[in-house]
C-alpha positions, -999 to +999 in steps of 0.1 A: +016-142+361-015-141+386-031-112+397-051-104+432-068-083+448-055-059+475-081-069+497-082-104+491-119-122+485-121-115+445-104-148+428-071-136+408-072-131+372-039-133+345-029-100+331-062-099+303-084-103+336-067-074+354-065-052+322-103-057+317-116-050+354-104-020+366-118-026+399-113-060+415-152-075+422-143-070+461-136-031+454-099-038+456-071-030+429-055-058+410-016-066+420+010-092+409+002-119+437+047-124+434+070-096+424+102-110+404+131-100+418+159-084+391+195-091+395+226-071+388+233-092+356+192-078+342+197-045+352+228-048+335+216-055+300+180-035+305+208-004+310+215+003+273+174+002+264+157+024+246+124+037+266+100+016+242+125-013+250+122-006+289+086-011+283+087-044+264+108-060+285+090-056+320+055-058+300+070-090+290+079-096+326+046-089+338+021-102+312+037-135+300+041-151+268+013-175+269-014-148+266+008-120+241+040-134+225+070-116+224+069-103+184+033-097+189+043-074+223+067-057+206+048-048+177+019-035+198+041-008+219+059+000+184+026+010+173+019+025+206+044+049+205+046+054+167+029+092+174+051+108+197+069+138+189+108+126+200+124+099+186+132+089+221+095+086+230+109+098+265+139+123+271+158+132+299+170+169+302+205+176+319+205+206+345+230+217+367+242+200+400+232+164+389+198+179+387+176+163+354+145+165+342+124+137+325+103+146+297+071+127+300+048+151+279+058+141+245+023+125+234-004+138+213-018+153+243+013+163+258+003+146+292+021+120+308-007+097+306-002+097+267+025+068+275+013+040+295-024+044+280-014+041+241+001+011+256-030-002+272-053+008+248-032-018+219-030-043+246-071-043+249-073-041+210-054-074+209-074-091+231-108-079+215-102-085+179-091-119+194-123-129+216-148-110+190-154-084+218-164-052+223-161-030+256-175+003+268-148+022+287-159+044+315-135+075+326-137+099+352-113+128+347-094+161+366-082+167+333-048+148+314-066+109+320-098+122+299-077+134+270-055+109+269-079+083+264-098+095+243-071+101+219-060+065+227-089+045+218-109+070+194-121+056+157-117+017+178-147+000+167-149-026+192-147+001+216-167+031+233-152+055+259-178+074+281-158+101+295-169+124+327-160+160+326-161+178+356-170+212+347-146+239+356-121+223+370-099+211+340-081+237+321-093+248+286-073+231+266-080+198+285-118+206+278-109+213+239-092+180+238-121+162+248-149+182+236-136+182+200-133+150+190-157+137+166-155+100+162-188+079+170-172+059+197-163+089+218-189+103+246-179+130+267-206+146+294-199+175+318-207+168+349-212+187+384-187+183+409-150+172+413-133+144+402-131+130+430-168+129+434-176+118+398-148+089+411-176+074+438-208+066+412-181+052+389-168+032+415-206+022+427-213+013+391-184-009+387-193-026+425-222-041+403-209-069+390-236-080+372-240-046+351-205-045+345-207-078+330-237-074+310-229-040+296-195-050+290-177-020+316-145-014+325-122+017+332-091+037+319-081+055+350-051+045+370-075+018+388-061+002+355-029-022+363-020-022+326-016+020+335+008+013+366+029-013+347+044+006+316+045+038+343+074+014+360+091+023+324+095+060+336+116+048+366+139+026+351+147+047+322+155+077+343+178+056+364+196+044+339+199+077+325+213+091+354+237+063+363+268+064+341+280+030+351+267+002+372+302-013+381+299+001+413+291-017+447+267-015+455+249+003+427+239+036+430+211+056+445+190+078+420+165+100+437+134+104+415+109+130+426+071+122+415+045+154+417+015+131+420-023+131+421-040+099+423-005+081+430-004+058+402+034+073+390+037+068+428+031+029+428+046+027+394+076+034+411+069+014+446+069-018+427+106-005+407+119-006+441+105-038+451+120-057+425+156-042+425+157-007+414+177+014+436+161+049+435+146+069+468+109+082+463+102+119+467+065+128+460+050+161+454+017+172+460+000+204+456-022+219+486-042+190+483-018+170+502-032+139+518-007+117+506+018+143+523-005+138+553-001+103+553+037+099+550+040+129+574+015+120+604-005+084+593-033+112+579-053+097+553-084+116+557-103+141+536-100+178+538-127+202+538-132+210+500-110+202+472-083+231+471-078+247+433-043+251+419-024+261+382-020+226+386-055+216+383-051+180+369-036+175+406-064+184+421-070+150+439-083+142+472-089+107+474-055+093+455-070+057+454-037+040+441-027+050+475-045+014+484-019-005+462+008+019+486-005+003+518-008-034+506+030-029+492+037-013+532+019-042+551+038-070+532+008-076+513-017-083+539-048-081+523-069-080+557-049-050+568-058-033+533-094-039+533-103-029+568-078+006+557-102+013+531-137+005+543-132+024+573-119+052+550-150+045+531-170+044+554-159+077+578-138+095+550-104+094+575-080+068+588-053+067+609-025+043+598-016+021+624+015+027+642+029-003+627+023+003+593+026+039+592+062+032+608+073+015+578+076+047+557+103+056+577+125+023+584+130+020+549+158+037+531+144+039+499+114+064+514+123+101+520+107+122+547+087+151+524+082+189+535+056+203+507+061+240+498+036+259+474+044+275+445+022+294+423-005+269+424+028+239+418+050+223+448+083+223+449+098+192+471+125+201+498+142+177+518+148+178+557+180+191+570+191+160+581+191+141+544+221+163+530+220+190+506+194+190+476+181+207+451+142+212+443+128+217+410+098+231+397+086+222+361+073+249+335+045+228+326+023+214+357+016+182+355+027+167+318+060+180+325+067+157+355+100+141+371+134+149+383+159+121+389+192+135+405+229+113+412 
């Protein structure tokens, strides 16, 4: 499978290219340049997986056999997930009123992020030990992406992870997690500032192509394809969870709410749709709610200041998956993309265009969002007209993440 960029000059890479660049050379984010399409008959078998089989099979889907084959692939996310806590790697909790609860936060760290980057960081050992290669992973962090890595890549020795703390503004057992590690390949630095402004010299570094090649660069944040792909795991397996039988014509519709930050679970579960997953999108934001802006009004501009919550790993201004969101929205028109994000770039607010921003709303698998605070989380409500639901609000902000109801 090929890869592109959302904005369309950078050449497109296979999977190992994508995996290794984080940013495309043009500033873009790497996509699949096709999306297969699943049929009832696949969803059908991939409905009695496992989670770690959910992940193999679309990994297998999306990478291709010709760079990892299949035993090899399935030994890596084995080992991947040999360290988590359940047996199911992932667990769905039953509530009342078809209400569930996915449990995402069964990793060392207890984030979410545990999942999809013990997967990338065996996919990058594969192809390191296999070139001779060593990398340098840069990581900017709110709080869960910094721990997570770490934990995911430390002791490598073809490996080194610089990760950027933002001083006080992740929560003290994020810092711990970080700051405690001793292994010679891990680097953390506090930094001054947000995330979201440690984000812009990261992304100004990797811009350089040059540097990035000679020093060997690339990044672990959900820039990272390999991130978005085994997040497309969550999706599926809470779907199937919550769907006792798929005789049914058509099949039903799971609604799968996503608190979100930099909108990579968002994507994650975009792309489920696009290829035959039947499941409406709510998203949940906290007060910093420009992706709610966006849906809502064709908003996607800054606020003032970065707004603090409980939920501080959340605490996200510039959600820059939301790019992969508006190339998914304009049919992949890479033109319409790029000239989105350099203006946003360049004058920190855009308005969608009515045409784009009018495609949230003529597709059924998209909900309209109201955003309500809740001690420092969100709870989701729907408008009046969608029918009666139920909103839930998890115990642990964000590791605890995901509701699917029937």
């Amino acid at each position: 499978m090929w890869y592109v960029s959302t904005r369309g000059i950078a050449p497109r890479v296979n999977f190992e290219g994508a995996l290794f660049s984080g940013y495309a050379p043009d500033g873009g984010l790497f996509m699949p340049e096709e999306l297969p399409q699943l049929n009832r008959e696949t969803l059908c078998q991939w409905s009695t997986l496992s989670y770690p089989g959910l992940v193999k099979e679309l990994c297998a889907l999306f990478i291709g056999s010709e760079l990892i084959p299949k035993d090899d692939l399935n030994d890596l996310i084995d080992r991947a997930f040999s360290r988590f806590r359940h047996r199911e790697v992932v667990h769905l909790s039953r509530l009342r009123n078809g209400l569930n609860v996915l449990e995402l936060w069964h990793g060392v760290t207890y984030a979410f992020k545990d999942l999809s980057l013990s997967c990338t960081a065996q996919f990058l050992q594969y192809f390191l030990e296999k070139r001779e290669k060593h990398v340098t992973v840069v990581v900017g962090t709110s709080g869960d992406t910094g721990s997570a890595a770490i934990e995911s890549v430390q002791g490598a020795k073809n490996m080194d992870i610089i990760v950027l703390l933002p001083k006080g503004h992740c929560t003290k057992i994020q810092e711990l997690q970080m700051t405690t590690v001793l292994k010679e390949n891990v680097h953390v630095f506090g930094v001054e500032g947000n995330s979201d402004e440690l984000d812009e010299p990261i992304k100004t570094v990797f811009a350089d192509v040059a540097f990035v090649k000679k020093h060997n660069l690339m990044s672990l944040n959900s820039i990272n394809w390999s991130r978005v792909l085994v997040q497309m795991a969550h999706h599926f397996f809470a779907y199937f969870q919550c769907t006792p039988s798929l005789d049914m014509h058509p099949l039903p519709l799971v609604e799968v709410v996503v608190p979100t930050g930099a909108a990579g679970n968002l994507v994650a579960g975009c792309i489920a749709q696009k290829i035959g997953l039947p499941i409406r999108l709510v998203v949940a934001v906290n007060r910093n709610d420009i992706i709610h802006r966006t849906v809502q009004q064709g908003d996607f501009s800054l606020s003032e200041a970065v707004k603090s919550t409980l939920a501080s790993a959340m605490d996200i201004q510039v959600p820059y998956n939301m790019e992969r969101v508006f190339w998914l929205l304009s049919g992949s028109d890479s033109q319409v993309t790029r000239a989105l994000m350099e203006q946003f770039e360049r004058t920190q607010s855009v308005n969608l265009p009515k045409e784009l921003h009018s495609k949230w709303w003529e597709r059924q698998d998209y909900e309209k969002m109201a955003v309500m605070e809740y001690d420092g989380c969100c709870v989701e409500l729907c408008p009046g007209n969608c029918g009666p639901r139920r909103g839930s609000v998890t115990g642990i902000p964000r590791t605890a993440r995901g509701r699917g109801g029937g």
